[in-house]
C-alpha positions in Angstrom: 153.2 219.7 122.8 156.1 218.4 121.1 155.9 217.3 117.4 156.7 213.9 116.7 159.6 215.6 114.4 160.7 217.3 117.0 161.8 214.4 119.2 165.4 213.4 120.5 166.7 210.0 121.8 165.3 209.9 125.4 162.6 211.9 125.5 159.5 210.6 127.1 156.3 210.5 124.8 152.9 211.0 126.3 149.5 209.1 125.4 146.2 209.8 127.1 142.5 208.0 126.5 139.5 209.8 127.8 141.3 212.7 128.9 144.1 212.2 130.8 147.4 210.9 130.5 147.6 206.9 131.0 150.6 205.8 129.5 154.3 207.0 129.0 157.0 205.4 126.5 160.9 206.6 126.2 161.4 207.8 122.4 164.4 205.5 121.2 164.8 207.3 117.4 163.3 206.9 114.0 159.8 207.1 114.7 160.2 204.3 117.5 159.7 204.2 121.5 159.9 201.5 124.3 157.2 201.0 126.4 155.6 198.6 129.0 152.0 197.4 128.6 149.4 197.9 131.6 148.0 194.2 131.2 151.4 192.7 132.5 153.0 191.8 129.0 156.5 192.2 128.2 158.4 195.4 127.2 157.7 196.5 123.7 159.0 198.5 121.2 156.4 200.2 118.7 156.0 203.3 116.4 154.8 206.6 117.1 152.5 206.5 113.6 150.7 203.6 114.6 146.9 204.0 114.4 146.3 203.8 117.9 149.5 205.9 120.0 149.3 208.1 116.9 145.7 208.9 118.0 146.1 209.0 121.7 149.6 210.8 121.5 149.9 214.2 123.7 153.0 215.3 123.9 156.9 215.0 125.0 158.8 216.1 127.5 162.7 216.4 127.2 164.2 215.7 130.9 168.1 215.5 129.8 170.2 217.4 127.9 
């Protein structure tokens, strides 16, 4: 698991409810990522220490380099 701190433009950023993974975001820098909503609203942009993604936050992965 990557910490928050940790993260580099690009990276994706995990979130999982009741177990599993269920939603992904791309980290864009200072605390911030862009993701897309399930229910069919538009692309967001939203901070990692929000109450609810920091909650349901997993982990990172860093595909490029």
């Amino acid at each position: 698991r990557r910490a928050p701190e940790r993260l580099a433009t690009a990276d994706l950023v995990f979130f999982a409810s009741a177990g599993s993974v269920d939603h992904v975001g791309i980290y864009v820098g200072q605390g911030r990522f862009v993701h897309a909503p399930s229910g069919g609203g538009s692309v967001r942009l939203d901070h990692l220490d929000g109450p609810y993604w920091r909650e349901h936050y997993v982990g990172a992965r860093r595909l490029l380099r």
